[in-house]
Residue frames relative to the residue before (quaternion, step in Angstrom):
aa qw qx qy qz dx dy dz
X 1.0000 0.0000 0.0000 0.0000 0.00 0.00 0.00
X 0.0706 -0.7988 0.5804 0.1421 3.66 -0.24 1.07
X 0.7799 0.3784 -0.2028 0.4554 3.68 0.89 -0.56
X 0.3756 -0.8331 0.2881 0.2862 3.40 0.47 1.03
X 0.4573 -0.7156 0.4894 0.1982 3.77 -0.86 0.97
X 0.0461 0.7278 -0.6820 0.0556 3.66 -0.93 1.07
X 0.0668 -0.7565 0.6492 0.0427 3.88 -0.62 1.28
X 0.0548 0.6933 -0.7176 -0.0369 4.68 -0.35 0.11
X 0.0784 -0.6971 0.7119 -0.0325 3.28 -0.93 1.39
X 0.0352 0.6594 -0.7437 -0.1045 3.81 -1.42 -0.02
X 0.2037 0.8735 -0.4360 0.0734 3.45 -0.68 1.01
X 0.4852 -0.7181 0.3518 0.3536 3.57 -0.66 -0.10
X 0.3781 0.8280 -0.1292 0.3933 2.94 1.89 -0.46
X 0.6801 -0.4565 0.5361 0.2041 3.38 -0.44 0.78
X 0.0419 0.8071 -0.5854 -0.0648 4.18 -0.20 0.84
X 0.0049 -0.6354 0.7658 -0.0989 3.78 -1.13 1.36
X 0.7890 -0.4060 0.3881 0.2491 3.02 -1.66 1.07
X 0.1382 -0.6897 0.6371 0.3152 3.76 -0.94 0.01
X 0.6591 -0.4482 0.2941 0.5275 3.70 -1.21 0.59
X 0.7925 -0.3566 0.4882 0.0796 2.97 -2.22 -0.21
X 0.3193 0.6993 -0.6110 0.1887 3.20 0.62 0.56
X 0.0190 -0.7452 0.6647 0.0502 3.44 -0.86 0.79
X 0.4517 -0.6181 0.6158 0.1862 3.31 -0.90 0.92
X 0.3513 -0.7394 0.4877 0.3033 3.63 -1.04 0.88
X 0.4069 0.6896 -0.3958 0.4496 3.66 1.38 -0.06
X 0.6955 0.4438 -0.3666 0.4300 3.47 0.76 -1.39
X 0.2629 -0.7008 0.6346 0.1923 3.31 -1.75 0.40
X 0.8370 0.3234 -0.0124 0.4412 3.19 1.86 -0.73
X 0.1539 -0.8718 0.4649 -0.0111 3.73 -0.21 1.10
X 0.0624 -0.7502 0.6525 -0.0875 3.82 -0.14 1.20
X 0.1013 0.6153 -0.7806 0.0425 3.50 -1.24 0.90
X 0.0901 -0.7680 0.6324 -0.0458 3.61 -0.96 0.73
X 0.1140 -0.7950 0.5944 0.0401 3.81 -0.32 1.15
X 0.2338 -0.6950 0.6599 0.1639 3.93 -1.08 0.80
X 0.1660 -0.8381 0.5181 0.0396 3.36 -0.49 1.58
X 0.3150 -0.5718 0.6636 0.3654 4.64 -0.36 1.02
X 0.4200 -0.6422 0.6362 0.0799 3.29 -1.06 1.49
X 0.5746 -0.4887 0.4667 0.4618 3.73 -1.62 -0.21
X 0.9142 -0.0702 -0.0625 0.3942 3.30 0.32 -0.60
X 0.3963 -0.6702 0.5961 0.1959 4.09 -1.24 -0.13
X 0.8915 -0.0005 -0.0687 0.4478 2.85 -0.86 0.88
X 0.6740 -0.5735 0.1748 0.4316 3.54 1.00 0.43
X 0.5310 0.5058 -0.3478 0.5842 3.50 1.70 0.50
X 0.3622 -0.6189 0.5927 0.3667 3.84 -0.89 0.55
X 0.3357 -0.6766 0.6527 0.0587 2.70 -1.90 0.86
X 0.5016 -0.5279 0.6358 0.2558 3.89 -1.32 0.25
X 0.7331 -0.3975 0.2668 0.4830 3.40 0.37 -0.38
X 0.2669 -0.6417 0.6268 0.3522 4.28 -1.17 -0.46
X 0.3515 -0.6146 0.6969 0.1142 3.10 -2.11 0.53
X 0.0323 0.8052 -0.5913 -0.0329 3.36 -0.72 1.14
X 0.3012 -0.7635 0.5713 -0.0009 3.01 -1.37 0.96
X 0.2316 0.7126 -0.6567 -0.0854 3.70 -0.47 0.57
X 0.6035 -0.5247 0.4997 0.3330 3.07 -2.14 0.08
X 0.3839 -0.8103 0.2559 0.3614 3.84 0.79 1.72
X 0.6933 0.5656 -0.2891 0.3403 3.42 0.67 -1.10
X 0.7219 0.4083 -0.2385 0.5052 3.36 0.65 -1.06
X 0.7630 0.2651 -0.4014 0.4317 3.50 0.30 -0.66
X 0.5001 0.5925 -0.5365 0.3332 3.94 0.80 -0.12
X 0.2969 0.8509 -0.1808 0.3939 3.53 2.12 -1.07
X 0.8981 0.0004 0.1556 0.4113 2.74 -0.05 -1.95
X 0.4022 0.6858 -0.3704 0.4803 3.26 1.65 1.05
X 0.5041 0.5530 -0.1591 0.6440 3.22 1.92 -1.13
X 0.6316 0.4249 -0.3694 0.5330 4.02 0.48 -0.98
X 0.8221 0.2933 -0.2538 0.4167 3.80 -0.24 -1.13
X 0.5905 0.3889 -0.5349 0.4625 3.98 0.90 0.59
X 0.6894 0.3537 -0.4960 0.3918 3.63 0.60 -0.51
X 0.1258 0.5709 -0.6190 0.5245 3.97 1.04 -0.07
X 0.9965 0.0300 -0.0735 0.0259 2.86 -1.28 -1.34
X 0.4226 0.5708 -0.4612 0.5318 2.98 1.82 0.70
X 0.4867 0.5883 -0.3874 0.5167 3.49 1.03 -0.22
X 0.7778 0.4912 -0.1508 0.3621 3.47 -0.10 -1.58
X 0.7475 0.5430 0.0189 0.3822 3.36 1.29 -1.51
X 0.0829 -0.7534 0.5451 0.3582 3.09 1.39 -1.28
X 0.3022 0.7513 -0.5425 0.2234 3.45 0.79 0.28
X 0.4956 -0.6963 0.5165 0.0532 3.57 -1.45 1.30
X 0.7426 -0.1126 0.0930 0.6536 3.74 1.51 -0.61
X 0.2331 -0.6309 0.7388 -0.0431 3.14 -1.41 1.20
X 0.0710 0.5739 -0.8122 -0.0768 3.72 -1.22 0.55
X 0.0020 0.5155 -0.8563 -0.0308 4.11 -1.56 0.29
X 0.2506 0.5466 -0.7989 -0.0166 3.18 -1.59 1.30
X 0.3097 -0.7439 0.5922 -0.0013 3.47 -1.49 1.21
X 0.1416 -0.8129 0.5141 0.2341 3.71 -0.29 0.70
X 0.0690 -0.6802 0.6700 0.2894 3.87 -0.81 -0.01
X 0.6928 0.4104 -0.5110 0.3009 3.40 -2.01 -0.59
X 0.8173 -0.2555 0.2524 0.4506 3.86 -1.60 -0.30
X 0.1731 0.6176 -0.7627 0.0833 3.89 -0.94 0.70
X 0.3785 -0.6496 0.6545 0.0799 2.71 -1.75 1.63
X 0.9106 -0.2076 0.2926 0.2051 2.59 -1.91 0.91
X 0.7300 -0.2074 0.1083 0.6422 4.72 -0.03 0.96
X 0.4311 0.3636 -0.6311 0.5326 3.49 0.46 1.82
X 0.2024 -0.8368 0.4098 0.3016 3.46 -0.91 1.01
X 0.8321 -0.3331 0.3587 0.2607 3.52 -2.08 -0.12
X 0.8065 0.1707 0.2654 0.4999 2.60 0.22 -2.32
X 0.2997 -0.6692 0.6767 0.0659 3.52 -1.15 0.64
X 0.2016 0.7973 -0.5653 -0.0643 3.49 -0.94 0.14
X 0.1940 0.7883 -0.5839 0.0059 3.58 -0.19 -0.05
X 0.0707 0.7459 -0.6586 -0.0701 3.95 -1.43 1.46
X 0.0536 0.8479 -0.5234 -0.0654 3.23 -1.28 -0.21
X 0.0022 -0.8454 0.4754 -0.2436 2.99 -0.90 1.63
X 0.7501 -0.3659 0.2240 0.5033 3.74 -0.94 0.55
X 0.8730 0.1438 0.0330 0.4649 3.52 0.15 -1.24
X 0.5858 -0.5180 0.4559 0.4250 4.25 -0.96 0.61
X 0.5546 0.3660 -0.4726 0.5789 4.10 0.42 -1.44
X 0.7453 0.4213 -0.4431 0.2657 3.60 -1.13 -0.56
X 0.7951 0.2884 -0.2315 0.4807 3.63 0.83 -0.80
X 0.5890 0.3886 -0.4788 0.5223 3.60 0.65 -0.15
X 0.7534 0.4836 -0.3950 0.2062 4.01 0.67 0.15
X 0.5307 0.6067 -0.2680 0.5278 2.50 2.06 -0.41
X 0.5078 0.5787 -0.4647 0.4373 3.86 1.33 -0.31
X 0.5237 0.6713 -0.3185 0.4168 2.75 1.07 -1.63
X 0.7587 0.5874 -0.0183 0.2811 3.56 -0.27 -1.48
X 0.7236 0.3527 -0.1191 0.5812 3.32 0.99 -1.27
X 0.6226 0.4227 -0.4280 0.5006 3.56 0.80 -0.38
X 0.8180 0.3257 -0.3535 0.3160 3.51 0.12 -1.27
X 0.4470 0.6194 -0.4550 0.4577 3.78 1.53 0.02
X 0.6798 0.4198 -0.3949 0.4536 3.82 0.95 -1.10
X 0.4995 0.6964 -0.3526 0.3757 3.86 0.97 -0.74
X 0.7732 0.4390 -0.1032 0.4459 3.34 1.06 -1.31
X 0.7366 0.6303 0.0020 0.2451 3.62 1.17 -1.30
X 0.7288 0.4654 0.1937 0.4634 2.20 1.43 -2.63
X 0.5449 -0.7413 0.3914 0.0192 2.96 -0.36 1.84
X 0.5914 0.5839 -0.3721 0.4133 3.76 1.34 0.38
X 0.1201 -0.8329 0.5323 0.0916 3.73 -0.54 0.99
X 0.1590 -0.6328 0.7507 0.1036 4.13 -1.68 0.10
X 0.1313 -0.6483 0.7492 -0.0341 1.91 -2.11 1.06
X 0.6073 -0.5938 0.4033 0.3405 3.41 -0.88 1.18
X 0.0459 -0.6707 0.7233 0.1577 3.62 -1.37 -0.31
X 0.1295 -0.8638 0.4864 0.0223 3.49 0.21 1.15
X 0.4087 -0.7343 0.4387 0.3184 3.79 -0.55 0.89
X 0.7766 -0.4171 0.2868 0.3751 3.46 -0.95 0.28
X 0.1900 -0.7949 0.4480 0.3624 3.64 -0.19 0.46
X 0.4383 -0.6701 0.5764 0.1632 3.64 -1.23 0.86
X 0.5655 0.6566 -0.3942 0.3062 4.03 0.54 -0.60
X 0.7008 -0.4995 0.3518 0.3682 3.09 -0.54 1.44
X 0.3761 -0.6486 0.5753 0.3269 3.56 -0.99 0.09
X 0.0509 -0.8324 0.4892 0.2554 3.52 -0.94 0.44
X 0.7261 -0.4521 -0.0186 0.5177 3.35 -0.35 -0.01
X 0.7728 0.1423 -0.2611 0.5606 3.91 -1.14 0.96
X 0.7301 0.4724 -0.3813 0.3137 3.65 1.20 1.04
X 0.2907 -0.8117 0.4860 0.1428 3.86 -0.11 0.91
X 0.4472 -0.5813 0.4704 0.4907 3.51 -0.95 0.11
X 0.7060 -0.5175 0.4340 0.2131 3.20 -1.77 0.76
X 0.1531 -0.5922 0.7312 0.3020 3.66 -1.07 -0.73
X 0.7238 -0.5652 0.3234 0.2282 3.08 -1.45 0.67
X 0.0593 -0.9407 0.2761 0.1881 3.30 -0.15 0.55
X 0.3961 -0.7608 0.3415 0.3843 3.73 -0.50 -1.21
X 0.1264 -0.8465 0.5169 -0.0165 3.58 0.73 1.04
X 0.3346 -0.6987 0.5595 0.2947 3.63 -0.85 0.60
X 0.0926 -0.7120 0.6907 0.0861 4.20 -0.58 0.32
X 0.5443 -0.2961 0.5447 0.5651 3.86 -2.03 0.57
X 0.3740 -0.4036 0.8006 0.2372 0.89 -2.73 -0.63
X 0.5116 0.6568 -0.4305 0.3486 3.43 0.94 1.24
């Protein structure tokens, strides 16, 4: 790969690895998966709902890989992001770099997430599961709700 490969997806779709192209140049191959944990904020959740504002963050998904092909020397960047409802160990975030040397790609993983964290125009909301806890007095169980949480 002499011209370096940058792919920013945002989908609803299910996220699976793309194949394997390994450049014979690369020495180094980061894939990094964002997994919807069980729970937020110390209550379990059903899953989160992300929303982004498509244009801008598709925008500024495209800005912070060439950043980091720049920054990184980095040969390939994939960024896929899911929006709408993901349940509960289905993941978020795709990532896949690759580049001459390991320091360079595990910083640029490093990097590219906490830049999208900061940047990227894409918000969640919890879907908390019903609360079970005894009732105590003048409380009932809940229904599940939706609670907006950061993005930090």
């Amino acid at each position: 790969m002499a011209n370096p490969v940058c792919e920013v997806l945002l989908t609803e779709a299910r996220l699976k690895a793309p194949r394997d192209d390994v450049d014979v140049v690369a020495g180094a191959v980061v894939d990094f998966w964002g997994i919807v944990r069980g729970s937020e904020e110390g209550r379990e959740i059903d899953g989160i709902e992300y929303e982004a504002h498509r244009e801008m963050a598709e925008h500024q998904l495209r800005g912070i890989a060439q950043q980091a092909i720049e920054k990184f020397a980095l040969q390939l960047i994939v960024i896929h992001h899911r929006i709408g409802f993901i349940t509960v160990g289905q993941s978020s975030l795709f990532m896949r770099v690759m580049s001459q040397h390991r320091a360079e790609a595990f910083r640029a993983s490093q990097w590219v997430v906490d830049e999208l964290k900061k940047k990227v125009p894409i918000w969640k909301r919890a879907k908390f599961k019903i609360d079970n806890q005894p009732a105590r007095e003048g409380k009932r169980d809940r229904p599940a709700e939706t609670h907006l949480i950061s993005r930090g």
